[in-house]
C-alpha positions, 0 to 999 in steps of 0.5 A, spaced: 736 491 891 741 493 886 741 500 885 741 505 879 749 505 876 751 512 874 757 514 870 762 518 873 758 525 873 752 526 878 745 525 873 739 529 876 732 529 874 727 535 873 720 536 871 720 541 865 716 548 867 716 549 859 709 552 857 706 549 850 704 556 848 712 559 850 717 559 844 722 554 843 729 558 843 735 556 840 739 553 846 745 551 841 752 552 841 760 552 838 763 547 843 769 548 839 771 555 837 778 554 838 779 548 834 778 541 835 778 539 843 777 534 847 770 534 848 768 532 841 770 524 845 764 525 849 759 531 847 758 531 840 753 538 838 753 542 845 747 546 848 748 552 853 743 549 858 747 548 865 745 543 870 744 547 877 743 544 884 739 547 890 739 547 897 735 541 897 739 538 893 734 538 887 736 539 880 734 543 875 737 547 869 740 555 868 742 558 861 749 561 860 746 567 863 745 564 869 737 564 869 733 559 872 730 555 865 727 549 868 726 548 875 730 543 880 726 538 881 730 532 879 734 527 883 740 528 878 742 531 871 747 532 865 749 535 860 746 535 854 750 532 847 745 532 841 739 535 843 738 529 850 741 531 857 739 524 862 736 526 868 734 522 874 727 522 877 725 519 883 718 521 885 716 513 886 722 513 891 726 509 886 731 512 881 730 512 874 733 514 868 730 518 863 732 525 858 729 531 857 730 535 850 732 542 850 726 544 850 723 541 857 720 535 854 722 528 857 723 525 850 725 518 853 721 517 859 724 516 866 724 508 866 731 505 865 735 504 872 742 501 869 745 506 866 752 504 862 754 512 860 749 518 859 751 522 853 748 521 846 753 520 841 753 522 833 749 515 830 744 517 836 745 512 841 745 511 848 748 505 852 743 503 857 742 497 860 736 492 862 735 491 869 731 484 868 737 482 865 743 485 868 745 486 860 746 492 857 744 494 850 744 502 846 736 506 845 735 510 840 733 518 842 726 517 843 729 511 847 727 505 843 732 499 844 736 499 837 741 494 839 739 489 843 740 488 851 745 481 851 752 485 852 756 486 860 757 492 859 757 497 853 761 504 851 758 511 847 759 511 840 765 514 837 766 515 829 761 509 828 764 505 833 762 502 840 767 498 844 762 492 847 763 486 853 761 479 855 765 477 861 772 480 861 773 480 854 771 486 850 770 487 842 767 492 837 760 494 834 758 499 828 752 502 828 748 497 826 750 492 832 754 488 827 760 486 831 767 488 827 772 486 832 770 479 835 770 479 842 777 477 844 782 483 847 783 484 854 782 492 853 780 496 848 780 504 848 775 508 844 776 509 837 779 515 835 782 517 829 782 510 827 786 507 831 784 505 838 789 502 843 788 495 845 791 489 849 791 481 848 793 476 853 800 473 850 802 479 845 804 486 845 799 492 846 798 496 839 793 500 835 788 496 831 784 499 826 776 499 825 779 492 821 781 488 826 788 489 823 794 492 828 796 499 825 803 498 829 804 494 836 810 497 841 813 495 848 809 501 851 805 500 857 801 506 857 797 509 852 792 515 850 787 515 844 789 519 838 789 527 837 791 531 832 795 525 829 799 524 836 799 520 842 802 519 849 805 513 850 810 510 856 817 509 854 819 503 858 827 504 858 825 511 861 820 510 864 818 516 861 813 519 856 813 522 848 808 523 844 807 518 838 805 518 830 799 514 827 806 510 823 808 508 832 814 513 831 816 517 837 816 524 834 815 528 840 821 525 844 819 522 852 821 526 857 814 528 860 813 524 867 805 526 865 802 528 860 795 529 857 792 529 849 792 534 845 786 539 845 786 545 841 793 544 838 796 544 845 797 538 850 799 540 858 805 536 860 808 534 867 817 535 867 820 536 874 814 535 877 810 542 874 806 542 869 806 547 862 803 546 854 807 544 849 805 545 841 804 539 835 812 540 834 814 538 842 817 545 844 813 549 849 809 554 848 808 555 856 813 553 860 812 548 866 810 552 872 803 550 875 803 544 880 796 541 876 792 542 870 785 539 868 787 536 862 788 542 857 784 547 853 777 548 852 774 554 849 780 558 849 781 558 855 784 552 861 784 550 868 790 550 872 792 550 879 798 554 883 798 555 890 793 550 892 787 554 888 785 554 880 785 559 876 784 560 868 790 561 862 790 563 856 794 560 850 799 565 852 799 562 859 796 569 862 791 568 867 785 570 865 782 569 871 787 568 878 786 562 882 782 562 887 777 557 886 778 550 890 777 546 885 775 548 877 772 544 870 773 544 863 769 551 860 763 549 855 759 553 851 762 559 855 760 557 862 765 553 868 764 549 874 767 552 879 768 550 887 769 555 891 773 555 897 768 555 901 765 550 900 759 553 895 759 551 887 757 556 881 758 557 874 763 563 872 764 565 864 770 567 860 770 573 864 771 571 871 764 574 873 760 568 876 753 568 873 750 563 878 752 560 885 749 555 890 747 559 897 749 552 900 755 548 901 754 542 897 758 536 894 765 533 897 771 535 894 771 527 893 764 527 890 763 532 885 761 531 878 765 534 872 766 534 865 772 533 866 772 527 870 767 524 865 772 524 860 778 521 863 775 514 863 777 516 854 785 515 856 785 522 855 791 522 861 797 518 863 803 518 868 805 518 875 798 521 877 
């Protein structure tokens, strides 16, 4: 039997606790205080609600005081995007996938077990697949399928754009179904800024517009969607990395051996095998010196290792909370997801103080859910590694 396939965060499920007669609070948050970050690609209108895992490996969620809201009853979850979180229910002794809403409520009943992406995008859409058919379609926040199940596999929305398969081929549908870019290209990435990068047998890689037309083609290999007008492209005569303008014009000469999109107006670059943050002009605003980043700033605040443990700068490069974690996600609506070196798992804030934590040793280092490894899927970070 086929089992249940799951985008590259863990998904869970919970049977809310919420009473009718408790009043609804206002979970919502600024995802993005600090200016335009790379969490707009996946989550579009955040909420303070975190996913938590107990010692029996059951799933519920904490608020950003690290107060159990709905107890962990769930086989998996998510985090929210547009008022839907996924979860996953396994009561019958078969995983489904279903979404509760903020206020506990399972809005989509958990009866979907072909799972493309979780998260809702701004048009109100998931991809969600259909088991009898082995195809996959988009429902709607009630979880009514909107856009039939016909395709191989289907992408979350972005500026009204889904990239969408049959075979091997991928091409484009708004948000009506109606396909705008035919089903012809090797690769397409998620339209951001207007252009996405695409690839077709025969001719060289470029971005396309939401009309079917190449804004500009190049001799590059590698590229990432467009942030803050930039992206990272591979110089093949180098074999190193620049930053591009929406025009394909090199603005940002290569010289980066890695480098990630811009994110909060800062983009963290690999030179001489470190790794610091260069502003919208290329010059840098921290200097290389940690041996990884995540990927960039969210929430002011930015994952980096040195020394084999992960910590948390500012946009000065200060360490606002010293290495120490063995591992370490994007901060979202003021909490982190950290790994402590122990083996256990919890919630730190902007602080560094730790709002929640496991009272067991949980997942591998190899199988941990993250925002952070969600996002990589959008070609958010390119180079050697």
């Amino acid at each position: 039997m086929k089992t249940i396939l799951c985008v590259s965060l863990a998904i869970i499920l919970l049977y809310g606790c919420k009473k009718d007669s408790d009043p609804a609070p206002d979970y919502n948050c600024e995802c993005q205080p600090n200016g335009k970050n790379i969490l707009s690609i996946l989550i579009h209108q955040a909420t303070g609600l975190f996913p938590y895992e107990n010692e029996n490996h059951r799933w519920g969620f904490i608020d950003q005081n690290g107060s159990i809201i709905y107890g962990a009853s769930y086989a998996d979850a998510q985090l929210f995007s547009g008022n839907r979180a996924m979860v996953i229910d396994d009561k019958y002794g078969v995983q489904y996938a279903g979404y509760l809403d903020a206020a506990g409520t399972m809005a989509v009943p958990a009866k979907y077990r072909l799972v493309s992406e979780s998260y809702f995008s701004s048009e109100g859409m998931a991809p969600m697949g259909d088991i009898k058919k082995w195809l996959f379609g988009y429902i709607d926040m009630n979880g009514q399928a909107v856009i039939p199940f016909q395709y191989d596999h289907t992408t979350k929305f972005n500026e009204g754009l889904a990239v969408v398969y049959k075979g091997s081929k991928a091409g484009v549908i708004d948000a009506t179904g109606n396909i705008v870019i035919p089903i012809e290209y090797e690769s397409i990435t998620t339209f951001s800024e207007g252009l996405a990068l695409v690839f077709r047998k025969g001719e060289k890689r470029g971005y396309l517009t939401p009309l079917n037309q190449y804004k500009f083609q190049g001799d590059f290999i590698q590229g990432t969607i467009f942030m803050y007008g930039l992206a990272v492209v591979d110089d093949p005569k180098s074999q190193l990395l620049g930053f591009i303008n929406t025009d394909g014009q090199f603005v940002i000469q290569p010289q980066f051996t890695s480098a990630c999109v811009f994110s909060e107006g800062l983009a963290a670059v690999q030179i001489n095998n470190k790794w610091g943050f260069i502003d919208l002009s290329g010059n840098f605003v921290i200097e290389p010196q940690f041996d990884d980043v995540l990927i960039g700033f969210c929430g002011g605040l930015a994952p980096v290792m040195k020394n084999s443990n992960w910590g948390y700068i500012d946009q000065s490069g200060n360490f606002v909370i010293t290495p120490q974690f063995d591992d370490a996600d994007l901060f979202y609506c003021g909490l982190a997801k950290v790994w402590f070196i122990n083996g256990t798992i919890g919630y730190v804030n902007k602080s560094g103080e730790i709002v929640y934590r496991s009272k067991q040793t949980l997942t591998k280092k190899t199988d941990r859910p993250k925002i952070s490894s969600a996002l990589l899927k959008y070609n958010i970070r390119i180079g050697k590694d």
